[in-house]
C-alpha positions as CSV (number, residue, x, y, z in Angstrom):
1,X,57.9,104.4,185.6
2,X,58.3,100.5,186.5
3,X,55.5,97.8,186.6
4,X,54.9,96.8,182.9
5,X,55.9,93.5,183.3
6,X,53.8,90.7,182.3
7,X,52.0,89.8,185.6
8,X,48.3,88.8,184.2
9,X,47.1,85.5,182.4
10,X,45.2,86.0,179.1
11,X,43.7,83.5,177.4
12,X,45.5,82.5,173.9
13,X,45.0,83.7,170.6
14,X,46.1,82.9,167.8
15,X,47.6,85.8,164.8
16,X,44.9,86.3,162.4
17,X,44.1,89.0,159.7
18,X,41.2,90.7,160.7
19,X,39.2,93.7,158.3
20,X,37.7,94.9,161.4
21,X,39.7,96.9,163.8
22,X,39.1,97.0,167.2
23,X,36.0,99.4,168.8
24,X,38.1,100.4,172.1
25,X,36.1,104.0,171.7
26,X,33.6,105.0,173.7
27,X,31.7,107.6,175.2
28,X,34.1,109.8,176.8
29,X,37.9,109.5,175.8
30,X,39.1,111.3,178.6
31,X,37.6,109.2,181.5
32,X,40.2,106.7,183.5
33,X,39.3,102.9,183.6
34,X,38.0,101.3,186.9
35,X,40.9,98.8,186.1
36,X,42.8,99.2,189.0
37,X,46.5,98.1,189.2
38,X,46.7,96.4,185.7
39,X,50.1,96.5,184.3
40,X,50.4,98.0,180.8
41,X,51.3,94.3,179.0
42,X,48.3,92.4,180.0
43,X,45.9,95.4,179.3
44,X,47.8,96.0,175.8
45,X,47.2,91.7,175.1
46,X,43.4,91.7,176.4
47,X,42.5,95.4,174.5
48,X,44.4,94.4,171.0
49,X,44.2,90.6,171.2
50,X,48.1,90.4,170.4
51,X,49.0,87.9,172.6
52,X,52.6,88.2,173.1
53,X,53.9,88.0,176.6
54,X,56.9,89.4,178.2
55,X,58.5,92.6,179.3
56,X,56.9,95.2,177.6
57,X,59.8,96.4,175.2
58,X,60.1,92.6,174.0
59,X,57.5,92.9,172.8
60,X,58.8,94.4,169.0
61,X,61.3,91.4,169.0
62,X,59.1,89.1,170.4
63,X,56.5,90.1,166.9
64,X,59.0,89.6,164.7
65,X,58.0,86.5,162.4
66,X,54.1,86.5,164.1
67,X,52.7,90.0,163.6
68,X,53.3,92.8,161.3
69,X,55.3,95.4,162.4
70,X,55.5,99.1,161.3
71,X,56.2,102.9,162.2
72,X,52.4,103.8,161.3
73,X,50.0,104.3,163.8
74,X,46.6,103.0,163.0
75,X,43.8,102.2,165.5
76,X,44.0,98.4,167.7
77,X,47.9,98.8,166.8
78,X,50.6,98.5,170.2
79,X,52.9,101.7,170.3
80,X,56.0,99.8,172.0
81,X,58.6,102.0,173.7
82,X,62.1,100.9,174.3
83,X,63.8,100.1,177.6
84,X,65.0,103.1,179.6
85,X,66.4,104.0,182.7
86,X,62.8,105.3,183.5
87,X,61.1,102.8,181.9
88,X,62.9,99.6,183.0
89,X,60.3,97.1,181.6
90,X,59.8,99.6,178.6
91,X,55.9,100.8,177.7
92,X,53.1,99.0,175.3
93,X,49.8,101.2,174.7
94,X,47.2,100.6,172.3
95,X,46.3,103.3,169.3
96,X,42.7,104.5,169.7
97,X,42.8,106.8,167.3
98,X,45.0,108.9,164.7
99,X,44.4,112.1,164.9
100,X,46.3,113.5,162.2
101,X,50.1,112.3,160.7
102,X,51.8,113.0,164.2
103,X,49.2,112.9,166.5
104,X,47.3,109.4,168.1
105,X,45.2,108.9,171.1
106,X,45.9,106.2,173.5
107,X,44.7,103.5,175.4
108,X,47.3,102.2,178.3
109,X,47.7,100.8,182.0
110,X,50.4,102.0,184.3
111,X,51.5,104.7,182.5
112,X,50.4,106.8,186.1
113,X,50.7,103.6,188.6
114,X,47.5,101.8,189.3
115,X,45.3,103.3,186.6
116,X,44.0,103.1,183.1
117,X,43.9,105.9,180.8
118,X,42.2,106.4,177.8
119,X,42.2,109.0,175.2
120,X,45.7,110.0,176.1
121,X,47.6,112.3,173.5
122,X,50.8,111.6,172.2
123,X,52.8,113.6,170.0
124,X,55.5,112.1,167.3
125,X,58.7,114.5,167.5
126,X,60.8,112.4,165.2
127,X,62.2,114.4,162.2
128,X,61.5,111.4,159.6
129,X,58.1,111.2,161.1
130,X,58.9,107.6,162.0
131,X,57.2,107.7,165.7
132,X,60.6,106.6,166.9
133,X,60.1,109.6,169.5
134,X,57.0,109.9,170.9
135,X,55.9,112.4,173.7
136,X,52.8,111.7,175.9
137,X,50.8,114.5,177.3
138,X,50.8,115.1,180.7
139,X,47.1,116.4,181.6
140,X,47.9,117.3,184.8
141,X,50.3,119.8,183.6
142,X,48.9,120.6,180.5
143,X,52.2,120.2,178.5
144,X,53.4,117.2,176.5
145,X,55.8,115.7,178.4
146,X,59.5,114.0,178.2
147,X,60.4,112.3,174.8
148,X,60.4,108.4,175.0
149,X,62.5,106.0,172.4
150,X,59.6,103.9,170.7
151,X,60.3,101.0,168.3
152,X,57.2,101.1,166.5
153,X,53.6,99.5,166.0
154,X,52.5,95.6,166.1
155,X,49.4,94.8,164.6
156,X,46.8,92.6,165.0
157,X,48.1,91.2,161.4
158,X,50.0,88.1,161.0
159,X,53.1,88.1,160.2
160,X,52.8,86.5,156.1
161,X,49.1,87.4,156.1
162,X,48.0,90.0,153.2
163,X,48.0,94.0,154.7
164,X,44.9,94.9,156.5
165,X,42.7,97.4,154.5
166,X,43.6,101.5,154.6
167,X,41.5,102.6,157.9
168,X,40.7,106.2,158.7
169,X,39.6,107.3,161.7
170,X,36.1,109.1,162.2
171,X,37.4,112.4,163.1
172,X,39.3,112.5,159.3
173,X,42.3,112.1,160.6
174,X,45.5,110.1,159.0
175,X,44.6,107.1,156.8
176,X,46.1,104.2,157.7
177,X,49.2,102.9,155.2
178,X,49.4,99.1,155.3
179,X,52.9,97.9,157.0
180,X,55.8,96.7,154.7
């Protein structure tokens, strides 16, 4: 997996604290995105409206100080994965939903080159529950796939801005704990 550089120009936007979260469902989770080509960091910035540029795994440092940061999924949040032989650039994807405390669905580009995919399932391995080891499923298999080092979640919070409200998700799935 290469190719989630920062290769597309967004427009700027500035951290804010926002008691809406982001509507990226719609009417069938499982369908792939006519984006074609789009790199995982400028679908991440245009889909969450975090506008952090860079190499996909710079993106947790690059949050630090602008955007809360936490290990609890909640929908609109970026998942970032770490830098990895595989995954040179690292991985951002963007939490559609929380299924349930180690379960979210996904919104990403790149993750299979050239498409977008949405309503992907990924699985949190981690012992502490911590979504430091994530696993993505791999549809085409039908089997969760290879476990990926993640640093966490950014949100669409600023960084000294009062915690977002507790969100759940339709489905009754995990409520969402405000980042410390």
């Amino acid at each position: 997996m290469t190719g989630c550089a920062d290769t597309l120009e967004a427009p700027k936007v500035e951290p804010r604290y926002s008691s809406v979260f982001l509507d990226i469902t719609g009417p069938d989770a499982s369908r792939v995105s006519p984006y074609s080509d789009m790199q995982c960091v400028p679908y991440a910035r245009m889909v969450s409206g975090i506008n952090l540029r860079g190499d996909a795994y710079t993106w947790w440092s690059g949050a630090s100080g602008i955007y809360q940061r936490g290990a609890t999924p909640a929908p609109g949040a970026v998942l970032v994965l770490a830098q990895t032989d595989r995954l040179r650039s690292g991985h951002v994807a963007v939490v559609r939903q929380v299924v349930n405390a180690r379960e979210i669905l996904v919104d990403h580009a790149n993750w299979i080159p050239g498409q977008v995919i949405n309503g992907q399932s990924v699985y949190d391995v981690s012992p502490a529950n911590d979504w430091s080891m994530p696993r993505f499923f791999n549809a085409e298999a039908g089997v969760y796939g290879s476990v990926y080092p993640a640093y966490g979640f950014v949100y669409n919070v600023a960084a000294g801005a009062s915690p977002a409200p507790i969100a759940s998700t339709s489905s009754g799935g995990q409520d969402w704990v405000p980042p410390q």
